[in-house]
C-alpha angles and dihedrals in degrees: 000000000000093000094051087055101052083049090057088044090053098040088081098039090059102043088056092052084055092044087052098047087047114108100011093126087050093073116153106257120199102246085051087088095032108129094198095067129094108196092192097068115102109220123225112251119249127207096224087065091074110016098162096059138219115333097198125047117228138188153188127200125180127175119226135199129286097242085054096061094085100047093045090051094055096049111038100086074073097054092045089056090052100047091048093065089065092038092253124144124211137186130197108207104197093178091059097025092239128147109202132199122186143169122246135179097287091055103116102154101072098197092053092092092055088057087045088050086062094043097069086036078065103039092056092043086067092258106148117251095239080052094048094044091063092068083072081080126095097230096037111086129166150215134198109193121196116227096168092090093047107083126023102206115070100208085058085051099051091052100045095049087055086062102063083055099051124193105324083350097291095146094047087048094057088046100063091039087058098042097032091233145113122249127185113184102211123173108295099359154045137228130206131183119187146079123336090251085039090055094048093057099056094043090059095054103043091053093042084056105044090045090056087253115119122356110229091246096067089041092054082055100053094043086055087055102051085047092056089043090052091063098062108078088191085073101043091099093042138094104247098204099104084062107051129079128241134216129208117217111239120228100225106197112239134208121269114236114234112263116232117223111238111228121215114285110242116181085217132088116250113269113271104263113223126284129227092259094052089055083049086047091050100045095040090231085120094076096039112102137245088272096044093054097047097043082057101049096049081045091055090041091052091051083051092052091040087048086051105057097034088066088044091051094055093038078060093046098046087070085055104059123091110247133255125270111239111242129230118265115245083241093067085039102053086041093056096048079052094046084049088052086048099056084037085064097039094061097038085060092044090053098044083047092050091048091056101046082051087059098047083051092060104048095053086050076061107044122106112224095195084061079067110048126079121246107247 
């Protein structure tokens, strides 16, 4: 119990020694308030700031791709003289297809090898040597992102990575205008050369495309809009939402694959079909000879040729033949059966009217006019 006691009694002790020792390594300095200075810019390096050199030697080797060994050989007099002018070395290995950077007693800047690192990254991804050489620069980064892993299905890939070109490369084009980077589009990757927020960006849009998510052109839009909106200092300190527009996202219906009907499951095999030599055994033809066989086979080739020329015959002779009249339709037919019971009835009227006006006829030739008149 005592002890227990005299452990309790420590535990404060000891967490105010820690609190006391915390921060003391966060001491105010005095450029922390200067106001002149900016604390973003990236300074450029200079040599005096490390005039022994580099202790360790350290180096970076890629491999690049066989159609790129001409072009590589032609141009790399131009890298090494780049390269010299920061004290880095570099090999070209043509027998294993290597490119190889590496320090050496005049490196002074230590984070150089790292540029030259992503210099020959750039140059065997198909980026053109004046372009690489670029990445030796302080405010010039790059990223190489990877699109193969993406999508699964090739013909998907093909298609989607057509659309971050665009038609004549419009869309790429307005890409690197509104990051201020440059962007080649090789096989399965793309790389990008430009400023951190520059590379984000594009980042952003490259994977967005290749999942199905945004199309470019949406993304160019909205990216218009950001840099409008970044020229206005009133909104810096603003949401820009209401701003920017959104995109829903359609539901393109997609084809149902065929169902395929499930038989019923057997636990037996289906049943041997028959081989060549049981069809022989059905039809007999396994114990006919050599003769025999043959004679059958040029009989059943002479009904296939007679077959043959029979239906071209008739095919010659169809253009022959004179070609049918065309019939009457049951409609003109019935009409004129209908147009015959008309007349019928027409003359059988005319010839009941012209028996009673005979008859008419008849009875005034009888009649007796003094009947009529009146006696005076």
């Amino acid at each position: 119990m005592a002890d227990v006691e005299e452990k309790l009694e420590q535990e404060p002790q000891n967490l105010e020694k820690k609190l006391s020792n915390k921060g003391k390594h966060n001491k105010p300095k005095p450029w922390d308030d200067d106001p002149n200075i900016d604390r973003w810019t990236v300074e450029k390096f200079d040599p005096a700031w490390n005039p022994t050199g580099m202790l360790e030697v350290s180096s970076f080797s890629t491999l690049f791709p066989q159609y790129r060994e001409k072009y590589l050989q032609d141009s790399w007099p131009r890298i090494e003289s780049a390269l010299k002018q920061y004290g880095v070395a570099c090999k070209l290995n043509l027998v294993e297809g290597s490119m190889t950077v590496t320090t050496t007693r005049k490196t002074r800047d230590p984070y150089i090898v790292v540029k030259a690192r992503d210099l020959i990254k750039l140059l065997s991804r198909s980026v053109p040597a004046p372009q690489a050489i670029k990445i030796l620069e302080d405010e010039v980064q790059c990223d190489i992102i990877k699109i193969g892993n993406l999508v699964r299905n090739k013909e998907r890939f093909v298609k989607r990575r057509q659309r971050l070109l665009g038609p004549n490369s419009s869309t790429l084009k307005a890409m690197e205008i509104l990051t201020d980077c440059y962007i080649l589009v090789q096989g399965s990757t793309v790389a990008a050369m430009g400023s951190f927020k520059g590379l984000k960006q594009v980042r952003r849009v490259v994977e967005e495309c290749l999942r199905n998510e945004i199309h470019p052109v949406y993304q160019i839009k909205n990216l218009m809009m950001r840099k409008e909106l970044a020229k206005d200092p009133t909104l810096a300190t603003e949401s820009w939402d209401r701003f920017l527009p959104t995109f829903r996202k359609k539901n393109v219906q997609q084809k149902k694959p065929k169902s395929k009907e499930k038989k019923a499951y057997t636990p037996f095999p289906p049943s041997q079909q028959p081989s060549k030599v049981d069809k022989q055994l059905e039809s007999g033809e396994y114990f006919m000879s050599e003769q025999k066989k043959s004679d059958k086979k040029w009989q059943e080739k002479q009904e296939k040729q007679t077959e043959k020329s029979t239906e071209k015959k008739r095919k010659r002779d169809a253009s022959f033949l004179p070609p049918e009249e065309p019939t009457r339709n049951n409609n003109n037919s019935n009409k004129s059966e209908e147009g015959k019971k008309d007349l019928t009835e027409l003359t059988q009227s005319l010839k009941s009217k012209t028996k009673e006006l005979k008859k008419q006829k008849k009875t005034q030739e009888k009649v007796n006019a003094e009947e009529y008149i009146a006696v005076a």
